[in-house]
Structures are given as structure tokens and as C-alpha cells.
Z-matrix of the N, CA and C atoms (Angstrom, degrees):
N
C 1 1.468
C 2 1.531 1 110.04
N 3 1.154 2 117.40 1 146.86
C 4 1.254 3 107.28 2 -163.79
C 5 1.592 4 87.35 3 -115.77
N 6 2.040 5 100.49 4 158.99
C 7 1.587 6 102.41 5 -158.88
C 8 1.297 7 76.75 6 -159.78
N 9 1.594 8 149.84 7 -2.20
C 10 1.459 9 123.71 8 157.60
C 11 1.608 10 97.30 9 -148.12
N 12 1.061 11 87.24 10 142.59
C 13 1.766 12 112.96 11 159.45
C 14 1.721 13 122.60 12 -90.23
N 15 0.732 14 116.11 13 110.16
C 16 1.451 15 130.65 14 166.33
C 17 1.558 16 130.54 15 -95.71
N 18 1.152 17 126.94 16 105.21
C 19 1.476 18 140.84 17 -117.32
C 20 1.912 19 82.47 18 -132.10
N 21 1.097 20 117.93 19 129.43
C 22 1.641 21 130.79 20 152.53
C 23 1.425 22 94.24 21 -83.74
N 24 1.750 23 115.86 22 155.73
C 25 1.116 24 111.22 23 169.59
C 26 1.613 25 113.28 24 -119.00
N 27 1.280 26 108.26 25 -29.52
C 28 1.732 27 80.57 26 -178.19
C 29 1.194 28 101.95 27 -98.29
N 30 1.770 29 120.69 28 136.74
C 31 1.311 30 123.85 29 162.40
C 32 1.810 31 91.51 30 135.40
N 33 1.792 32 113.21 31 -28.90
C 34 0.981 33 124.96 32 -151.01
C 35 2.047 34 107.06 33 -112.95
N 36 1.626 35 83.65 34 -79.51
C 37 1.493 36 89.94 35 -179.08
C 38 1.751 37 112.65 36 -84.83
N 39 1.820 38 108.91 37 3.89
C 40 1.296 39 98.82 38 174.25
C 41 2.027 40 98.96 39 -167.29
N 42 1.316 41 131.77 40 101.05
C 43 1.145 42 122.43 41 -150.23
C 44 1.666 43 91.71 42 -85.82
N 45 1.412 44 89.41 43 105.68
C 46 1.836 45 106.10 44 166.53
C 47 1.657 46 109.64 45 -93.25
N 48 0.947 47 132.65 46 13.64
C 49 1.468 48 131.67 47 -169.06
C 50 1.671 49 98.24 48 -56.42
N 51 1.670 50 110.84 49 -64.92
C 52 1.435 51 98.14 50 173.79
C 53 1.527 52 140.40 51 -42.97
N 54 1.205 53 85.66 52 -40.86
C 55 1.736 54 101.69 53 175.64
C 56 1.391 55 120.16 54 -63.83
N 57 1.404 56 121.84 55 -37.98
C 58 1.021 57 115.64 56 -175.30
C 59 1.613 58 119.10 57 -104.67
N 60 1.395 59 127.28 58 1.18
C 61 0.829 60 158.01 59 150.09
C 62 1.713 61 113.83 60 -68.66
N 63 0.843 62 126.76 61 -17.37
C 64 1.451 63 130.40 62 -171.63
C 65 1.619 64 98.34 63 -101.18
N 66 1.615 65 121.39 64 -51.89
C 67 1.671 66 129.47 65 168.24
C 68 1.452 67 102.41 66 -80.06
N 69 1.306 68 130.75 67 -4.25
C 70 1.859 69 101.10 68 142.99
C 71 1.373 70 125.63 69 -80.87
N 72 1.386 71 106.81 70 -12.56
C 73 1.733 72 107.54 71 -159.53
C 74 1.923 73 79.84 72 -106.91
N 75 0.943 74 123.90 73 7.15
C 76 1.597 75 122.68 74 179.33
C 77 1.975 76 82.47 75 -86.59
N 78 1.068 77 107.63 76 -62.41
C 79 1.360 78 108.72 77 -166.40
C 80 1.261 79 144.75 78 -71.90
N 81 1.625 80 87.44 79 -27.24
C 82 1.693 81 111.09 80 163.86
C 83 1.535 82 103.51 81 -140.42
N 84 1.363 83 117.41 82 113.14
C 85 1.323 84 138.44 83 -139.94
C 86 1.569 85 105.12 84 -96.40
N 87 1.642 86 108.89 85 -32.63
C 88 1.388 87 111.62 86 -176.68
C 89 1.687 88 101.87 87 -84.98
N 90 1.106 89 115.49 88 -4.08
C 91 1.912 90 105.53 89 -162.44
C 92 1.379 91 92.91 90 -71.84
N 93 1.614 92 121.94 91 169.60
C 94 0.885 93 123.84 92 -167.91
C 95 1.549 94 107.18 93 -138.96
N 96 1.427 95 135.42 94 161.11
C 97 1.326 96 114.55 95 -165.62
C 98 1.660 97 122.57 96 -60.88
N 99 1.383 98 97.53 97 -27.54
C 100 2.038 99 98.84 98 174.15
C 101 1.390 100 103.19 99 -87.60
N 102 1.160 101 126.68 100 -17.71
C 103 1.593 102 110.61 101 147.73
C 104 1.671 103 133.91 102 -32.41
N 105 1.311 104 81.23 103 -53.23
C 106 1.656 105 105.46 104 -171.25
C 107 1.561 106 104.36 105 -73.07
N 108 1.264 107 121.13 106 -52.73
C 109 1.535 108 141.05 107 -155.94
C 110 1.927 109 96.98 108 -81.51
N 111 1.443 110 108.33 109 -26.17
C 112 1.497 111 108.15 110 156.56
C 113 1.221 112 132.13 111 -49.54
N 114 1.325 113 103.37 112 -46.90
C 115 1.651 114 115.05 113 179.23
C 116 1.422 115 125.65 114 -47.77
N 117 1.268 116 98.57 115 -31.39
C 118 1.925 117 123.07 116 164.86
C 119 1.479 118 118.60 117 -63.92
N 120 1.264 119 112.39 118 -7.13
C 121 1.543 120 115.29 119 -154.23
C 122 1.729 121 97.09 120 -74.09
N 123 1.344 122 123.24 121 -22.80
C 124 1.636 123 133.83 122 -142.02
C 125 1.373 124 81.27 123 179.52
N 126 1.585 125 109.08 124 168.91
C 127 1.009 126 148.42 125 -164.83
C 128 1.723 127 110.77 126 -39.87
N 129 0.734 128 132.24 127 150.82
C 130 2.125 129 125.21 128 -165.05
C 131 1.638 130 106.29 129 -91.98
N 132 1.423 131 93.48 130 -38.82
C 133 1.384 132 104.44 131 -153.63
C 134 1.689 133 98.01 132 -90.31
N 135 1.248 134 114.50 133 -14.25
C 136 1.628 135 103.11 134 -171.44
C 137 1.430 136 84.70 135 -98.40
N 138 1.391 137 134.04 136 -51.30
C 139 1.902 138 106.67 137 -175.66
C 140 1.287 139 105.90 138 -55.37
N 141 1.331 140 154.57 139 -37.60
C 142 1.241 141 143.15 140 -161.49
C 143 1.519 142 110.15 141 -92.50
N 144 1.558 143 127.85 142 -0.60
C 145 1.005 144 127.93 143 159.65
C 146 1.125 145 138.32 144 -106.65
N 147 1.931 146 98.64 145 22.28
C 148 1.294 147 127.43 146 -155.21
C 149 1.578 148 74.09 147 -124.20
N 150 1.027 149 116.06 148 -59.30
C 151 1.645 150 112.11 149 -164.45
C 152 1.424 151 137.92 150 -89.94
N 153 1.814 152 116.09 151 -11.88
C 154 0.856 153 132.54 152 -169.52
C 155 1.593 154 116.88 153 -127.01
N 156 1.327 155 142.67 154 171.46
C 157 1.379 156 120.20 155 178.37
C 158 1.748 157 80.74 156 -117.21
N 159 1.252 158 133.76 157 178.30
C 160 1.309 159 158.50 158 166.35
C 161 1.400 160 129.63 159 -36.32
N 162 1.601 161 101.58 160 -41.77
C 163 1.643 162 132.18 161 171.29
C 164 1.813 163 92.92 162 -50.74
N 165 1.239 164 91.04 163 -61.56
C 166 2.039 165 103.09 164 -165.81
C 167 1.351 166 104.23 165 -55.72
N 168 1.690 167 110.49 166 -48.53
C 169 1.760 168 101.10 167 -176.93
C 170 1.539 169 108.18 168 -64.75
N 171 1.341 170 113.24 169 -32.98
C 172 1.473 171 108.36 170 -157.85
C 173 1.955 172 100.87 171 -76.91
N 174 1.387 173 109.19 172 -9.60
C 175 1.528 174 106.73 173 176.79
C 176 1.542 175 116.54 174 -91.67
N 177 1.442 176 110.64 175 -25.00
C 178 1.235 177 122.50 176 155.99
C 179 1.481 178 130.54 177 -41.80
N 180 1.345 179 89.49 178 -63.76
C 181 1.900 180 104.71 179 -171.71
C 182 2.098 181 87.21 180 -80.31
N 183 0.980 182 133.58 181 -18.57
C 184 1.323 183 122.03 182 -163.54
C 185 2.091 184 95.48 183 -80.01
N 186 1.393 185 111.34 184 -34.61
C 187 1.524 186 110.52 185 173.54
C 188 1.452 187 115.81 186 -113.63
N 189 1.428 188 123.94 187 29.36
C 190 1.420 189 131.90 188 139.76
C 191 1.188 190 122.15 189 -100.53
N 192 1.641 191 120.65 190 13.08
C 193 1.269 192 130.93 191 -161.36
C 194 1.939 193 88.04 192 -121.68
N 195 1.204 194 106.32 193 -24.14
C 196 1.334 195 119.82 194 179.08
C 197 1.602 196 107.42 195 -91.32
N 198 1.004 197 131.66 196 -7.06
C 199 1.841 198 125.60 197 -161.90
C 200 1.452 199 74.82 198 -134.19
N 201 1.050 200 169.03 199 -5.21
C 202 1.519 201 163.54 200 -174.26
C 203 1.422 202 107.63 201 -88.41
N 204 1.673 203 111.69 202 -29.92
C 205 1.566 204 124.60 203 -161.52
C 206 1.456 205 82.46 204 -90.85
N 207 1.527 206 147.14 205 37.52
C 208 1.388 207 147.05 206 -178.39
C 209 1.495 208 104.97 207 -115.36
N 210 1.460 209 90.50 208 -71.89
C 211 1.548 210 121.17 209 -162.63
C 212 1.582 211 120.27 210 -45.50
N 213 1.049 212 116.13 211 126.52
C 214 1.697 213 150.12 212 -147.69
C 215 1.809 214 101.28 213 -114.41
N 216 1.319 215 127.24 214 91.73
C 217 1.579 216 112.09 215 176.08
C 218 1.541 217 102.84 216 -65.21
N 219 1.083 218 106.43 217 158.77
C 220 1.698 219 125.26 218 -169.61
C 221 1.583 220 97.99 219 -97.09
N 222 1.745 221 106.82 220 113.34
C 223 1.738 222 115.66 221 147.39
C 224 1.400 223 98.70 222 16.75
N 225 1.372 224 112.08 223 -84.45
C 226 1.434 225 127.34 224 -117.58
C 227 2.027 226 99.67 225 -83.87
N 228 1.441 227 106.90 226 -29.24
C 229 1.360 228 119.83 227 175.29
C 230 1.329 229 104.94 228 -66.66
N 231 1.640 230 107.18 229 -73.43
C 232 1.346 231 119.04 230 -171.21
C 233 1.723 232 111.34 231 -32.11
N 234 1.767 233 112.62 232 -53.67
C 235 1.252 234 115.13 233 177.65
C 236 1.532 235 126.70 234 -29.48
N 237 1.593 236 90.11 235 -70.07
C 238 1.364 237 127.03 236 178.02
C 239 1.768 238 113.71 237 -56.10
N 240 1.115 239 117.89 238 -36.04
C 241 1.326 240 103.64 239 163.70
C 242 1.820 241 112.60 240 -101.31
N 243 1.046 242 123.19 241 -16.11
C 244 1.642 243 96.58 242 150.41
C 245 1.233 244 126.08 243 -55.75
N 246 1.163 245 116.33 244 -36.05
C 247 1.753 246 121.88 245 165.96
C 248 1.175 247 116.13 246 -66.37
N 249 1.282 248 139.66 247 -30.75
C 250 1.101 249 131.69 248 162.98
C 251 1.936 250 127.94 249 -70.08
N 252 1.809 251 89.93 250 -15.64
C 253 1.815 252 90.78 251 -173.00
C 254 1.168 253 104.34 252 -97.36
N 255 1.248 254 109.76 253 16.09
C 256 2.068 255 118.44 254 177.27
C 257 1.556 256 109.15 255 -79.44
N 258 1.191 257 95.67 256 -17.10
C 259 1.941 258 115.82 257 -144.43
C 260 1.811 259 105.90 258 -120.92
N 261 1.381 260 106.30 259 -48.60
C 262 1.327 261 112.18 260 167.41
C 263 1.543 262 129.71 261 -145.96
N 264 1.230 263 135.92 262 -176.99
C 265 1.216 264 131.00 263 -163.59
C 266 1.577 265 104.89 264 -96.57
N 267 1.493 266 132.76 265 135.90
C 268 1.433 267 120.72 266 -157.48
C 269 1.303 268 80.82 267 -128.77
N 270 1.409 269 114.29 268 145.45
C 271 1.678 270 156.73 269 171.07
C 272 1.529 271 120.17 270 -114.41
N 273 1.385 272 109.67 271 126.07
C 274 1.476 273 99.98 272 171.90
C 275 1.956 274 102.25 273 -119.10
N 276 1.126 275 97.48 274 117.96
C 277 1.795 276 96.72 275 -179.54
C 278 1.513 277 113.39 276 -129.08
N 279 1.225 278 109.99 277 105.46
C 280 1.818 279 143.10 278 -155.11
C 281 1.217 280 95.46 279 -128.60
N 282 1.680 281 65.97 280 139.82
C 283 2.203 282 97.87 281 156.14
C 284 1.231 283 126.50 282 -57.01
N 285 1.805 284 94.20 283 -32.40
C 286 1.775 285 112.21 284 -161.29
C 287 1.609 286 97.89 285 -68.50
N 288 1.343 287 108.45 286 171.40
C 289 1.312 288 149.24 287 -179.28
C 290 1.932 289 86.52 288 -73.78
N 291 1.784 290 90.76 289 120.73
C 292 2.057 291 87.89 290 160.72
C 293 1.676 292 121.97 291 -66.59
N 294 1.683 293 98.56 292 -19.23
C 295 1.669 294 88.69 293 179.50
C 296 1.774 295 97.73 294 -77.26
N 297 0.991 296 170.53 295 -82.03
C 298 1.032 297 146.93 296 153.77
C 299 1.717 298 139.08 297 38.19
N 300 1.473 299 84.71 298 -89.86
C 301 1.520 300 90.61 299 148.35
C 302 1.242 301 128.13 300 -52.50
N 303 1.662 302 119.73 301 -63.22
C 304 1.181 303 111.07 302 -162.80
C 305 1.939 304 114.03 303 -46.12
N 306 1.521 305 88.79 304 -36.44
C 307 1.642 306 88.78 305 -167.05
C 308 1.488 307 103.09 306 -96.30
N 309 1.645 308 143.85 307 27.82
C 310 0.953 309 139.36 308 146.93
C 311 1.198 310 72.35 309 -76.34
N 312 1.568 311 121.04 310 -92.34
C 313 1.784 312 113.97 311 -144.39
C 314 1.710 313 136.02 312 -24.19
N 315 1.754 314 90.54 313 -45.52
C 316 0.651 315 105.38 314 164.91
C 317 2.434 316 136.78 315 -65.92
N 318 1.051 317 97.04 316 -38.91
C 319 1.591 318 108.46 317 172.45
C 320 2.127 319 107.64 318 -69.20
N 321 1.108 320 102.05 319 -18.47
C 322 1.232 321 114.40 320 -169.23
C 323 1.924 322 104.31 321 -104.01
N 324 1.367 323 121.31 322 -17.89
C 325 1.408 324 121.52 323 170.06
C 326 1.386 325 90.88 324 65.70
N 327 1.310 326 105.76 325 71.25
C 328 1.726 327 111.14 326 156.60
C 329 1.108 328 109.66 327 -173.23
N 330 1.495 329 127.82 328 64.71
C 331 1.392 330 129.46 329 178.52
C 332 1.821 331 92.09 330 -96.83
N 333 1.092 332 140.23 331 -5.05
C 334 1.306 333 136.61 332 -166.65
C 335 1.656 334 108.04 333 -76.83
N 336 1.414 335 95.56 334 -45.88
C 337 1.460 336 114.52 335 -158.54
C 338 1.915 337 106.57 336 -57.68
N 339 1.037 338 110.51 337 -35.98
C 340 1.577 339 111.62 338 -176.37
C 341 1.501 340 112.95 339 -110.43
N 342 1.321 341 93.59 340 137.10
C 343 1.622 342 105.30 341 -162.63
C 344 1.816 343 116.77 342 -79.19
N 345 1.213 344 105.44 343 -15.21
C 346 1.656 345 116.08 344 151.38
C 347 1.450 346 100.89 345 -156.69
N 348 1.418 347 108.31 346 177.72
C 349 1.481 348 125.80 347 172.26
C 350 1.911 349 99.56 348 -106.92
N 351 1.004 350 137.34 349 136.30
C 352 1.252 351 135.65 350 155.86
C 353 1.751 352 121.83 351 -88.34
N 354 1.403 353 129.85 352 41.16
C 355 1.348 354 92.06 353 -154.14
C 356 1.945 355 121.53 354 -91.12
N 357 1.234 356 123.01 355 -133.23
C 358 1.565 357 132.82 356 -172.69
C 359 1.061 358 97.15 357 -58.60
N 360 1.471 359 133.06 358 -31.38
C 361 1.594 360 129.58 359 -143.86
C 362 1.613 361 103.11 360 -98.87
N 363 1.597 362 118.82 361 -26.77
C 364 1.357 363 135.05 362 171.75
C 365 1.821 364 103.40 363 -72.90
N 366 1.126 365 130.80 364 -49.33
C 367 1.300 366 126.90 365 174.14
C 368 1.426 367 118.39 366 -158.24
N 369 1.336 368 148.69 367 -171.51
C 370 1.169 369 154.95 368 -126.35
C 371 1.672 370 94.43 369 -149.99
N 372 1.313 371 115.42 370 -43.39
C 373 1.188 372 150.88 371 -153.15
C 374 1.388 373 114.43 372 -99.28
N 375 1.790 374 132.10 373 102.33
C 376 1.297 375 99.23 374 164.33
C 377 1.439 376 133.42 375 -84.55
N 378 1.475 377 113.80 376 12.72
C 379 1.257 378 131.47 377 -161.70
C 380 1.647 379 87.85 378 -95.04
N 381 1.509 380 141.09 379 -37.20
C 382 1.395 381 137.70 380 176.20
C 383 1.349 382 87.87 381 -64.26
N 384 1.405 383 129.68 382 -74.95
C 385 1.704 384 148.55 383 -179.64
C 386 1.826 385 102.07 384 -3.44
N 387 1.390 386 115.07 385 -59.75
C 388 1.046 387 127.67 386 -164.21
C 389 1.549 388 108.22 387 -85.70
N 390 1.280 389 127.37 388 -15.68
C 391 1.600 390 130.72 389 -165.36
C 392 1.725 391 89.19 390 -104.63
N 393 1.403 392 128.22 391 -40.06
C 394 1.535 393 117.46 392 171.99
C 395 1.422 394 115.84 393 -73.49
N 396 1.324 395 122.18 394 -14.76
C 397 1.558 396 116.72 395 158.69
C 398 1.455 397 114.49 396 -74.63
N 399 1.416 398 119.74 397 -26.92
C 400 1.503 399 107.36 398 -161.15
C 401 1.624 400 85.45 399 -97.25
N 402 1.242 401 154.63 400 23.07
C 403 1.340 402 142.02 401 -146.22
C 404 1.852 403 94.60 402 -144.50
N 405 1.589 404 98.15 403 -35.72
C 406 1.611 405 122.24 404 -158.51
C 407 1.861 406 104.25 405 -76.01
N 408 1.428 407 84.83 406 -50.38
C 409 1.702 408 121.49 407 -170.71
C 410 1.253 409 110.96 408 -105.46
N 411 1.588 410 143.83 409 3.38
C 412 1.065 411 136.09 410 175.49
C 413 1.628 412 119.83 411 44.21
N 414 1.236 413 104.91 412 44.28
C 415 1.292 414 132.00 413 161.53
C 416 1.645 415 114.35 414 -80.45
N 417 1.446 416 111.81 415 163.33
C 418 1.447 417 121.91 416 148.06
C 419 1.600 418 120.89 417 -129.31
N 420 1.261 419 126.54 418 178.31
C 421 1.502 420 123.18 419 164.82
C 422 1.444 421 111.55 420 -46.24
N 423 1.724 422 111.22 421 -59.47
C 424 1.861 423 108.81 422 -171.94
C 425 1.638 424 101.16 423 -48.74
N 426 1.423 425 135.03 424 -35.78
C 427 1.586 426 143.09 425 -145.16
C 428 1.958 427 84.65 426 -80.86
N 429 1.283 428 103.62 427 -48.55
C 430 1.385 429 92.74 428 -178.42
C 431 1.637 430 128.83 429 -142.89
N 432 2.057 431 103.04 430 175.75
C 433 1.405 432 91.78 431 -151.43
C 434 1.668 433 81.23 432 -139.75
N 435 1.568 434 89.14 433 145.66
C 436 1.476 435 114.41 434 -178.88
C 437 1.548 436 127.33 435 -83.36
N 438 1.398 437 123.04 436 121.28
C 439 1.369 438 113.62 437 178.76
C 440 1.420 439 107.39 438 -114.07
N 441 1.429 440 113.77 439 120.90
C 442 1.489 441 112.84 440 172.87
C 443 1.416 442 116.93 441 -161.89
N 444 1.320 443 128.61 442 172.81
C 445 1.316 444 118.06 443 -164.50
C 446 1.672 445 114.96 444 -119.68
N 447 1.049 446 131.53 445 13.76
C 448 1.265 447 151.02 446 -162.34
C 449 2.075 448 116.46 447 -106.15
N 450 0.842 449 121.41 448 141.61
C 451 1.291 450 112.76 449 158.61
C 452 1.641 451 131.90 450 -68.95
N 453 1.442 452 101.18 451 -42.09
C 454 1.279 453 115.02 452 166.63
C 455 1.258 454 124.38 453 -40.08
N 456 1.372 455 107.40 454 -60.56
C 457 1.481 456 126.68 455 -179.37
C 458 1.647 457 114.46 456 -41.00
N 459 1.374 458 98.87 457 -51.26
C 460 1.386 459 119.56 458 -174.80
C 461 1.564 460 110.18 459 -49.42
N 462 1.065 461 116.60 460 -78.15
C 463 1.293 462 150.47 461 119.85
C 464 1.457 463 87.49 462 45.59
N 465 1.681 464 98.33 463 -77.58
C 466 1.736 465 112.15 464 -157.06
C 467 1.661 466 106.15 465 -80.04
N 468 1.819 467 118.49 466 -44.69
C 469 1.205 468 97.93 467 163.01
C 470 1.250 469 145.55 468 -55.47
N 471 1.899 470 108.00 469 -22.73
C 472 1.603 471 112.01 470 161.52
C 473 1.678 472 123.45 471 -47.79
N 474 1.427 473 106.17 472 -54.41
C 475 1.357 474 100.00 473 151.38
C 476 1.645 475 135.84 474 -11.35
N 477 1.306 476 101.62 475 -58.65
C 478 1.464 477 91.17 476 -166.80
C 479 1.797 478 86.34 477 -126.68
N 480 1.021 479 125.01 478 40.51
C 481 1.000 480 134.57 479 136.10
C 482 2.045 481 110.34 480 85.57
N 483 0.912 482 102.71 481 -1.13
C 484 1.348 483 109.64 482 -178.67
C 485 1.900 484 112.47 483 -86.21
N 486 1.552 485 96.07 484 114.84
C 487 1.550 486 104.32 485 162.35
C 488 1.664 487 125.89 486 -24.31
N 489 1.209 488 118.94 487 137.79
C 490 1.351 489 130.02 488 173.93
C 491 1.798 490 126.80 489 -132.16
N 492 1.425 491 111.67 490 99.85
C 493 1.105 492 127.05 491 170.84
C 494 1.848 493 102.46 492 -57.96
N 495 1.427 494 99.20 493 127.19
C 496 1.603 495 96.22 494 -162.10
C 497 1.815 496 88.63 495 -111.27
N 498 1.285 497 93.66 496 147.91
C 499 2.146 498 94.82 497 175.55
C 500 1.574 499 97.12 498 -125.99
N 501 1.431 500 99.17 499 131.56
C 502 1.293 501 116.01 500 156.87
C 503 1.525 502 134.63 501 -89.11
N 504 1.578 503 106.69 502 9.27
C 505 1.138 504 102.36 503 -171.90
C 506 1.818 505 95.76 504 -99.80
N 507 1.416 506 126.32 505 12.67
C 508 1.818 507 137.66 506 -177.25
C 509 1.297 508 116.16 507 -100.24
N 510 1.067 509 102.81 508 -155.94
C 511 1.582 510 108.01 509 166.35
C 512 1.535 511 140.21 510 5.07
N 513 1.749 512 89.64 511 -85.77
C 514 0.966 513 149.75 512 179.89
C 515 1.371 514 135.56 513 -84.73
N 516 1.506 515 139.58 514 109.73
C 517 1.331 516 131.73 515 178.80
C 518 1.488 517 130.68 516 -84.72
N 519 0.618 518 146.19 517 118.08
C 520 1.309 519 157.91 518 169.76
C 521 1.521 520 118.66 519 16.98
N 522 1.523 521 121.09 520 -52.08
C 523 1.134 522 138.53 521 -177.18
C 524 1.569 523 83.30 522 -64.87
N 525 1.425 524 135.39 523 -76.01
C 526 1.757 525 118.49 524 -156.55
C 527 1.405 526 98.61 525 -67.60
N 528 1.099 527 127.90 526 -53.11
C 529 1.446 528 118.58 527 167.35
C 530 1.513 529 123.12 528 -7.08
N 531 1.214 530 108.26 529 -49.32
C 532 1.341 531 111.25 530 -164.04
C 533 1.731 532 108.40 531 -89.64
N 534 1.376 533 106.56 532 6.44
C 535 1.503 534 104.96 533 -177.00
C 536 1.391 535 99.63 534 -94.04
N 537 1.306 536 126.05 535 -3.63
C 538 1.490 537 106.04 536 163.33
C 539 1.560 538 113.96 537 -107.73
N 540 1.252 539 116.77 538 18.42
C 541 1.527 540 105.10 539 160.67
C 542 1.671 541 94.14 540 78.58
N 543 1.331 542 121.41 541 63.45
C 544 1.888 543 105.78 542 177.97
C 545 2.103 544 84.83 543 -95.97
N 546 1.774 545 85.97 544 159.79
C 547 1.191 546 114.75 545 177.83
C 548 1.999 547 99.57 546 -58.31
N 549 1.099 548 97.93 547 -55.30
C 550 1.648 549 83.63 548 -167.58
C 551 1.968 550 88.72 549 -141.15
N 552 1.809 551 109.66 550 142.30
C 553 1.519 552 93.56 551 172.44
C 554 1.627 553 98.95 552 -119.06
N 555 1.466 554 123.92 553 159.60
C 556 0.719 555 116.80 554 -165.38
C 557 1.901 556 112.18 555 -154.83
N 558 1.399 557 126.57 556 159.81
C 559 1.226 558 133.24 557 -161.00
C 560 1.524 559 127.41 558 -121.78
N 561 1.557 560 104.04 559 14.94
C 562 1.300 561 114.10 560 -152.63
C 563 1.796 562 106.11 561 -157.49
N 564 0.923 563 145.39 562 94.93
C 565 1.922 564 133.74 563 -166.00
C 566 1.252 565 91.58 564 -55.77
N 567 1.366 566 131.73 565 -47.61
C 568 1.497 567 118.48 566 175.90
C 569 1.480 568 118.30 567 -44.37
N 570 1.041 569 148.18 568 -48.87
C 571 1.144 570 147.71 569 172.43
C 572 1.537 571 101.80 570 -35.23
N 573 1.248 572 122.67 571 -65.82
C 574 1.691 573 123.54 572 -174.78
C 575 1.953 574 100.35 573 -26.55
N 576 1.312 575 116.79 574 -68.79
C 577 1.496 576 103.63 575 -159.76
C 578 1.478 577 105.82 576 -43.35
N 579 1.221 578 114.36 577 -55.69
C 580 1.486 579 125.94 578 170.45
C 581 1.166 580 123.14 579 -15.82
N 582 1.301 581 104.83 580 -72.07
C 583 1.994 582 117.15 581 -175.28
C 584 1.429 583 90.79 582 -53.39
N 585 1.130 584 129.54 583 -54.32
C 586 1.602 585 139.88 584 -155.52
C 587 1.562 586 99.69 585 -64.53
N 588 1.213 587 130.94 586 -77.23
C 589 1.345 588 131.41 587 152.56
C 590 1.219 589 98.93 588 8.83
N 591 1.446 590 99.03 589 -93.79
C 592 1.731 591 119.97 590 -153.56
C 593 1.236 592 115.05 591 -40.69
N 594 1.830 593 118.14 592 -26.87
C 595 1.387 594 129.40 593 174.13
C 596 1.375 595 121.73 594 -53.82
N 597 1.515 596 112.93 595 -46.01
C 598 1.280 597 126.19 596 -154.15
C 599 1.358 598 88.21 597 -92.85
């Protein structure tokens, strides 16, 4: 039975692809957008610590920390996951920076709705990410199901065994999507209550 949702956030609960894609190609001028959208393929933090030294991340996150103080959640999410936090316990477990989050959540008046933030600064790893929720919260994999839009991601909840609602409207398109085998993929955040429903 499932009893928490665990939510990726960029790509998912707010599609930053442009944004953050625009301050990599600020920084490295020749990359190209499947350059960028590679980095998702597997783990975030080991290609970028394969390719970049610290200086580069720390200029990165220093003007996504600046374009974040913008961002507006959409009606249609916000709805849809208050309706969903009536019903179960919601998780957000990201690559991103928690100052980020915290102050999207916060500028947007919805720090209530999710029952922790997981982000970069808690682990490297979303495969650790997911074992301190089920350890924290007395959860397991069957208890819960992953929404995110990435291959990578996927990837890592197979690991520890927890289902992944895959979105095509992030990252990621559909065709790589499907190379990690997600439980259900989908084109719409509305769809999520649905699949979830249909579980119970």
C-alpha cells in the first residue's frame, strides 16, 4: 500500500530545464543541449565531478540561486499536490541545493505541504536519499513511489527497489525514459493522483 510520495523537483514539481541549461551554456559555451540533458543519464553529481572542478559548480549554483528568487509554482501542480498531501506523506529528494528549495518553497507559501526536503547537501546519492526516508519514516520501497523525470533518477530508485512514475514533460523524453523500465510514464502531473488511486 502505498503511504508516501516522493517527488524530484526540478524537471517535475517545477520545469527548470531552461533555466538551468541557459547558466551552463553561460559557462561552458560550446555544450550543447544533449550535452547538458546527458548529465541526467546516471548519477548528477559523478558526471559533474568528472567534468568540472568546484569553482564551476560553485558559479553555477551561485546564479541558480539568483533565477530561483523568480519562479512561480503553477495552479495546476500546487492543486494537485495539496490533493495528494491529504492522502499521503510528500517528499521532495533533489540534486538541487536546499537553499533553493527552501526559498522556492518558501516565496511560493508551501513549505507545509512536504514532509522533509532531501536535497545535495543530505547526500550525493539518491539511492542513500531514499534509505534515510525509509529508516527516518518507517517506510519501505512497496510503501512508496517515485515521481521524476530523468533517467538517472530512475536508475537509482531501481536500486532500492521502489517504483517510478516517469514525466515527460522534464528533463527527459520519453524514448530515454523508457530505458530504465519506470512503473508508469506519463505527460500530465494530473495523471500521478490517478496511477496512485488505481494502486490502492
Amino acid at each position: 500500500m502505498i503511504k508516501a510520495i516522493i517527488f524530484d523537483f526540478d524537471g517535475v514539481i517545477h520545469d527548470t530545464f531552461m533555466l538551468a541549461y541557459k547558466i551552463h551554456k553561460k559557462l561552458n559555451p560550446t555544450h550543447t543541449k544533449d550535452n547538458f540533458r546527458s548529465y541526467f543519464d546516471g548519477n548528477l553529481f559523478k558526471k559533474v565531478n568528472t567534468n568540472f572542478d568546484q569553482k564551476a559548480h560553485d558559479a553555477f549554483r551561485k546564479l541558480e540561486f539568483q533565477a530561483f528568487k523568480d519562479l512561480k509554482l503553477e495552479k495546476q501542480i500546487r492543486n494537485e499536490l495539496t490533493k495528494l498531501s491529504k492522502q499521503f506523506d510528500l517528499f521532495i529528494i533533489s540534486s538541487n541545493s536546499i537553499r533553493n528549495l527552501n526559498m522556492y518553497l518558501e516565496n511560493n507559501e508551501f513549505t507545509h505541504i512536504f514532509k522533509e526536503v532531501l536535497a545535495a547537501e543530505t547526500h550525493k546519492s539518491k539511492i542513500e536519499k531514499f534509505k534515510i526516508v525509509f529508516k527516518k519514516y518507517n517506510l519501505n520501497s512497496k510503501s512508496c513511489i517515485f515521481v521524476t523525470d530523468t533517467l538517472g533518477d530512475i536508475l537509482e530508485a531501481n536500486k532500492v527497489s521502489v517504483k517510478s512514475i516517469a514525466c515527460t514533460f522534464g528533463y527527459h523524453d520519453e524514448q530515454r525514459l523508457k530505458k530504465g523500465k519506470p512503473f508508469r510514464i506519463i505527460s500530465n502531473f494530473k495523471e500521478i493522483r490517478k496511477i496512485i488511486e488505481s494502486m490502492r
